[in-house]
MILOKOL-457004 format. One record per atom (N, C-alpha, C): residue number from 1; y, z, x. Coordinates in steps of 0.2 Angstrom, whole numbers, always signed. Layout:
MILOKOL-457004
(dopa NUM,(Y,Z,X))
...
//
This chain:
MILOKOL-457004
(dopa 1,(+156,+117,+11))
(dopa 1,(+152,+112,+8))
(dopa 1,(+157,+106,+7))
(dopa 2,(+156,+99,+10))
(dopa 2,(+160,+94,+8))
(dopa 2,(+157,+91,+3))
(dopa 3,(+165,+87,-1))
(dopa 3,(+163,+84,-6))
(dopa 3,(+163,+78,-8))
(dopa 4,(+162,+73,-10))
(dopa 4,(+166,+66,-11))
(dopa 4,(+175,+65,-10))
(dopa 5,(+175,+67,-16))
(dopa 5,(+182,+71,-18))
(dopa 5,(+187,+73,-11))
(dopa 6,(+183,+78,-6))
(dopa 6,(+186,+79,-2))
(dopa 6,(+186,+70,+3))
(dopa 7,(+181,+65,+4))
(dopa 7,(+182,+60,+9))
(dopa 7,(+186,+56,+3))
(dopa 8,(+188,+58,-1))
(dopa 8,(+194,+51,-3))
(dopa 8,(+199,+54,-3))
(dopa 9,(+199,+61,-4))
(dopa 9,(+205,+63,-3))
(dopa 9,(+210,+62,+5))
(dopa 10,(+204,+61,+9))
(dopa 10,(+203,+62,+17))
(dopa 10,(+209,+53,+18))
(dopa 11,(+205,+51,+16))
(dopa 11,(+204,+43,+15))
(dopa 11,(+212,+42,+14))
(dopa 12,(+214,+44,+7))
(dopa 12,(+220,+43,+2))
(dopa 12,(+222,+49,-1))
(dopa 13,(+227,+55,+2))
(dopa 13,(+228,+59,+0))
(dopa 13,(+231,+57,-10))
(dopa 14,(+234,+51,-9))
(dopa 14,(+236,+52,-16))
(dopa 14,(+232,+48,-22))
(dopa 15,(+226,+46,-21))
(dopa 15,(+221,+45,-25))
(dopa 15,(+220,+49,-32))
(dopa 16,(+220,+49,-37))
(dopa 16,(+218,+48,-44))
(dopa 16,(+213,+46,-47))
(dopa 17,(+206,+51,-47))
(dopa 17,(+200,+48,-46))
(dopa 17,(+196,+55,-52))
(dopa 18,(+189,+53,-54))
(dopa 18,(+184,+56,-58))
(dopa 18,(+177,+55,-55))
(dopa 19,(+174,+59,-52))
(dopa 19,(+168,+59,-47))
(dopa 19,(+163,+61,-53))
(dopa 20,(+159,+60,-56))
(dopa 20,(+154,+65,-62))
(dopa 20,(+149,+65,-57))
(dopa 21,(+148,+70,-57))
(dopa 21,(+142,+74,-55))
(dopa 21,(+141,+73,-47))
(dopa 22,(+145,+71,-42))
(dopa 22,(+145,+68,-36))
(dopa 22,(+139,+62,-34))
(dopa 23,(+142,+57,-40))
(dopa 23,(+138,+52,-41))
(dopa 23,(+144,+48,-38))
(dopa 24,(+141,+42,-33))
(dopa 24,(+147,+36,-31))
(dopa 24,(+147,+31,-36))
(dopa 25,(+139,+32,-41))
(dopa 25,(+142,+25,-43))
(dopa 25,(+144,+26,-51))
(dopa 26,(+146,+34,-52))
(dopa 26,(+151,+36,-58))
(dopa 26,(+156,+39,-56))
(dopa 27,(+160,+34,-50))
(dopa 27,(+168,+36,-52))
(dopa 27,(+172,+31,-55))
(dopa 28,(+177,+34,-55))
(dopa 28,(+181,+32,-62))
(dopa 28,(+189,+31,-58))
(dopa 29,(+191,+26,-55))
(dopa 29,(+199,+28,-52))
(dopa 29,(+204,+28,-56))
(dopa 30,(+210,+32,-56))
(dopa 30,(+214,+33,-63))
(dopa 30,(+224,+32,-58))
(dopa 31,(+227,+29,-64))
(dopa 31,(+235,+28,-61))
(dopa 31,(+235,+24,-58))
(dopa 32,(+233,+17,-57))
(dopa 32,(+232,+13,-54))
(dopa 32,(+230,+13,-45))
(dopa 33,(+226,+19,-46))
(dopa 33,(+224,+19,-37))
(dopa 33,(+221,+14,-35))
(dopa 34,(+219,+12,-30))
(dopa 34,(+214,+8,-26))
(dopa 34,(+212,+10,-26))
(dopa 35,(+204,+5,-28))
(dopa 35,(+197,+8,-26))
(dopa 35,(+195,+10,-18))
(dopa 36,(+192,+13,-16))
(dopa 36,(+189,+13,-10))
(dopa 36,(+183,+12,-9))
(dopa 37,(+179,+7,-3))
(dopa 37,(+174,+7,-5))
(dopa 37,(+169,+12,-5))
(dopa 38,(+161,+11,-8))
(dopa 38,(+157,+16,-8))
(dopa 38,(+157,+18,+3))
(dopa 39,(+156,+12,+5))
(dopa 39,(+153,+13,+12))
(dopa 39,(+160,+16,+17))
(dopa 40,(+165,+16,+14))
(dopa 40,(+172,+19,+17))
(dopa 40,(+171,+29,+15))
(dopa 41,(+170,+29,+7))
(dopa 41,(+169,+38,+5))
(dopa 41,(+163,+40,+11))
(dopa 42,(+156,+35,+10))
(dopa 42,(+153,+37,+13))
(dopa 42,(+153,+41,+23))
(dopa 43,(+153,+35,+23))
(dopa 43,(+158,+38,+32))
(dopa 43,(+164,+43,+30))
(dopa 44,(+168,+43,+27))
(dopa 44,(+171,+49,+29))
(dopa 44,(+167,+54,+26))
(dopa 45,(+165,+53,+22))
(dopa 45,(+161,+60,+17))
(dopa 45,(+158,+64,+25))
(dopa 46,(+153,+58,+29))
(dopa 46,(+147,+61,+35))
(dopa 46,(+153,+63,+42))
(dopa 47,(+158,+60,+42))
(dopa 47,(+162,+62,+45))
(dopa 47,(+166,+72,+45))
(dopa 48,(+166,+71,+40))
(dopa 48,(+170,+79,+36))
(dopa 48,(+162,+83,+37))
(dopa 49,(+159,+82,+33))
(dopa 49,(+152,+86,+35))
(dopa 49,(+148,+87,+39))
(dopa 50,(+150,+83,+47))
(dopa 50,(+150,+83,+51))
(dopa 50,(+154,+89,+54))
(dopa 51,(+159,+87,+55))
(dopa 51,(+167,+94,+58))
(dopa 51,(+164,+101,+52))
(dopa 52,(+164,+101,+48))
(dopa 52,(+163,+106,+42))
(dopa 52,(+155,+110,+47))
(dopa 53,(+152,+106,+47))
(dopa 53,(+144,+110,+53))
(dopa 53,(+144,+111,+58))
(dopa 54,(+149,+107,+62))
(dopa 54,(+151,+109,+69))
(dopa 54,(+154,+115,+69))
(dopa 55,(+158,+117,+64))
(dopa 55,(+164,+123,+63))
(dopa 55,(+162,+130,+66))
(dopa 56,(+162,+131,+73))
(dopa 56,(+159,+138,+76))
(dopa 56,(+163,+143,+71))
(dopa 57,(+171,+142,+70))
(dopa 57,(+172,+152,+67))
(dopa 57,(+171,+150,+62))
(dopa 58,(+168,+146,+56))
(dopa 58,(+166,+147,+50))
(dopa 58,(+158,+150,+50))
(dopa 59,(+154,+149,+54))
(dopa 59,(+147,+151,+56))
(dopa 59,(+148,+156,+58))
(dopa 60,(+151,+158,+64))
(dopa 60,(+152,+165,+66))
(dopa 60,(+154,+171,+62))
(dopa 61,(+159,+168,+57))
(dopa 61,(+163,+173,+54))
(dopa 61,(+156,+175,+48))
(dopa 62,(+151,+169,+45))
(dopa 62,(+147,+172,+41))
(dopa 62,(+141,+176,+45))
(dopa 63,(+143,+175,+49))
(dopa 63,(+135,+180,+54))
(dopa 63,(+137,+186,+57))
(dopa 64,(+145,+186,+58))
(dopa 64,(+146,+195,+61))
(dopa 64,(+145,+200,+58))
(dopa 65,(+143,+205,+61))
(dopa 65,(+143,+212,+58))
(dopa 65,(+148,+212,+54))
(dopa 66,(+146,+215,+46))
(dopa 66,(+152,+215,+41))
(dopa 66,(+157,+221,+43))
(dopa 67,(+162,+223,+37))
(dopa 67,(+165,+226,+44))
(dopa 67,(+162,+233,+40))
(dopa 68,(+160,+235,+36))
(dopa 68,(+155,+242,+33))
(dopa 68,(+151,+243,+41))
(dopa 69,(+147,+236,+43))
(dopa 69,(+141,+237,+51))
(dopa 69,(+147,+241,+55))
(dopa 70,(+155,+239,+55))
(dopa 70,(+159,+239,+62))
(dopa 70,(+161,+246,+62))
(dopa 71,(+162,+250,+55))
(dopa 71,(+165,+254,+54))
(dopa 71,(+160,+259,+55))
(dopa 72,(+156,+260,+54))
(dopa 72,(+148,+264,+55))
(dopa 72,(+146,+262,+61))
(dopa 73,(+148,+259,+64))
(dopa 73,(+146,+260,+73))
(dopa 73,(+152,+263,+77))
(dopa 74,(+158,+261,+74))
(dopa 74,(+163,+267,+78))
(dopa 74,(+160,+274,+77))
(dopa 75,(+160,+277,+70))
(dopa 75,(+159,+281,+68))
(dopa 75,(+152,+285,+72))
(dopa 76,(+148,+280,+71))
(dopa 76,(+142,+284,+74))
(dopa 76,(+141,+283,+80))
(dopa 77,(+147,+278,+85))
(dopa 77,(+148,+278,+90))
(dopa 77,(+145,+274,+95))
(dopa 78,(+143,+268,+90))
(dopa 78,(+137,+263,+92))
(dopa 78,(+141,+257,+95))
(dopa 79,(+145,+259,+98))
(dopa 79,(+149,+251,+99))
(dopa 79,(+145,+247,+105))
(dopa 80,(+139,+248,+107))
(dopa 80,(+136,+244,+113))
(dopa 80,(+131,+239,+109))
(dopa 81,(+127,+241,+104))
(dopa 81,(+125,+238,+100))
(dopa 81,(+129,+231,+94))
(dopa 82,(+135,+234,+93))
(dopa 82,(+138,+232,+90))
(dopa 82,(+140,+225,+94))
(dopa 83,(+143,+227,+100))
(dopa 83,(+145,+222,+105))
(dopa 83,(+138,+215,+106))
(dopa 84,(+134,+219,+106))
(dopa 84,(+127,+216,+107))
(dopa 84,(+128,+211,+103))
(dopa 85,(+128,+213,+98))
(dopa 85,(+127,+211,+90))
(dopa 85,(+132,+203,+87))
(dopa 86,(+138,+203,+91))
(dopa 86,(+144,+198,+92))
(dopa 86,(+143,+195,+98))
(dopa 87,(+139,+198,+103))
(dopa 87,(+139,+194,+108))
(dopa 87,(+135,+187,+104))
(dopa 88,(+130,+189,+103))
(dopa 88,(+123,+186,+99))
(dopa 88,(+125,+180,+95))
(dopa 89,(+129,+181,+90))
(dopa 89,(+133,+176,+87))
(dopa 89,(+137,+171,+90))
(dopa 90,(+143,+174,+95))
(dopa 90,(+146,+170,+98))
(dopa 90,(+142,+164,+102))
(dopa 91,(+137,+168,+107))
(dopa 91,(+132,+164,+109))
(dopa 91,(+128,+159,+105))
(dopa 92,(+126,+160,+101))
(dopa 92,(+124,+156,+94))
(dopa 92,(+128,+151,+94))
(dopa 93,(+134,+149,+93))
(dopa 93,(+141,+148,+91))
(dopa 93,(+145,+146,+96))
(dopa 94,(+143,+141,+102))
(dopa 94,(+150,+141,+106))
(dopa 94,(+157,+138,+105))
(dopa 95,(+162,+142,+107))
(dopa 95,(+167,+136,+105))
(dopa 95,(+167,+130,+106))
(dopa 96,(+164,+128,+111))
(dopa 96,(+165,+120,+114))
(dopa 96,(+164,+115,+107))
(dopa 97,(+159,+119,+103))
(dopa 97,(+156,+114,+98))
(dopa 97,(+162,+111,+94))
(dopa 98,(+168,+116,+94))
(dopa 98,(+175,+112,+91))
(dopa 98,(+180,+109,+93))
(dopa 99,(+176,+107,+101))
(dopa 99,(+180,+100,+106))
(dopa 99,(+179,+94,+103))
(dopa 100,(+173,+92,+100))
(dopa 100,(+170,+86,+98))
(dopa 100,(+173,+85,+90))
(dopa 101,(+176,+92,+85))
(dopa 101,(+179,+90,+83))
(dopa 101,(+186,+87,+83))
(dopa 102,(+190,+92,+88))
(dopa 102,(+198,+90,+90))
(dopa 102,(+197,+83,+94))
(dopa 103,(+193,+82,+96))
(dopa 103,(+191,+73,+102))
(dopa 103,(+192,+69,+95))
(dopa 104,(+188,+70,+90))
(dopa 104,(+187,+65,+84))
(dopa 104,(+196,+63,+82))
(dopa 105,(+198,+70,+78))
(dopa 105,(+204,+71,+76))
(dopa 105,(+210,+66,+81))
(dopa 106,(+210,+69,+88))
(dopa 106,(+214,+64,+91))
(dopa 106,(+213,+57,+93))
(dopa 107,(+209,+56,+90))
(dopa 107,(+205,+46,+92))
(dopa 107,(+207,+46,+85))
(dopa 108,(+206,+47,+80))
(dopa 108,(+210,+45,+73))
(dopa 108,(+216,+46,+74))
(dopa 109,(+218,+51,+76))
(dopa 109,(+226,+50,+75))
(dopa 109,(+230,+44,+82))
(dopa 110,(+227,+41,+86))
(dopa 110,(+230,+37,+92))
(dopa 110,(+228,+31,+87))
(dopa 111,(+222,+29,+85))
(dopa 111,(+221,+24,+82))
(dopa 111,(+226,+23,+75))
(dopa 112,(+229,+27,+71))
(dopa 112,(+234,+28,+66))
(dopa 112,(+241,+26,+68))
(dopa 113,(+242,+30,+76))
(dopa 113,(+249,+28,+77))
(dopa 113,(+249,+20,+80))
(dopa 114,(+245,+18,+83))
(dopa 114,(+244,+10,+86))
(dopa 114,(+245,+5,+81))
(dopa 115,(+242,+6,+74))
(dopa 115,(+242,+2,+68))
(dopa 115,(+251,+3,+66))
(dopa 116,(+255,+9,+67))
(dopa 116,(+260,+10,+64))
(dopa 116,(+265,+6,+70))
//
């Protein structure tokens, strides 16, 4: 789950800030940070939450057979179902879907080194 918190932090790793209730329009910036605007948090917020839903092995990892399922199918010797079982998710879940987020990541970072 992304936060506000998390896109300003994204924005301004060294920001100084009080978000109440993950309202935009009760933060509070502190230590003399710069404000950011609402419509800068809000793209990245959709940005990060964005990459955070596309994340296949975070999905995957909560859909696998736990491993109490993994260790009870050695045992009783069920490994084709099991395989079944991880196929299913994987397929659910292809990797590709975290090309689109490394393509993003590398178009922010070309665009960072060109400003610098």
């Amino acid at each position: 789950m992304i936060r506000y918190l998390d896109a300003i932090v994204a924005i301004n790793p060294d920001a100084k800030v009080i978000i109440k209730n993950e309202d935009l329009e009760q933060i509070r910036w502190l230590e003399g940070t710069t404000p950011i605007s609402k419509e800068d948090i809000e793209t990245k917020y959709n940005e990060l939450q964005t990459a955070f839903d596309n994340d296949y092995a975070r999905k995957r990892k909560e859909e696998y057979p736990s491993l109490e399922d993994c260790i009870h199918a050695i045992l009783d010797d069920d490994l084709d179902n099991l395989q079944a079982l991880r196929k299913a998710v994987k397929d659910k879940y292809p990797k590709w879907l975290i090309l689109n987020v490394i393509a993003e990541k590398t178009s922010a970072i070309v665009r960072r080194c060109k400003i610098l």
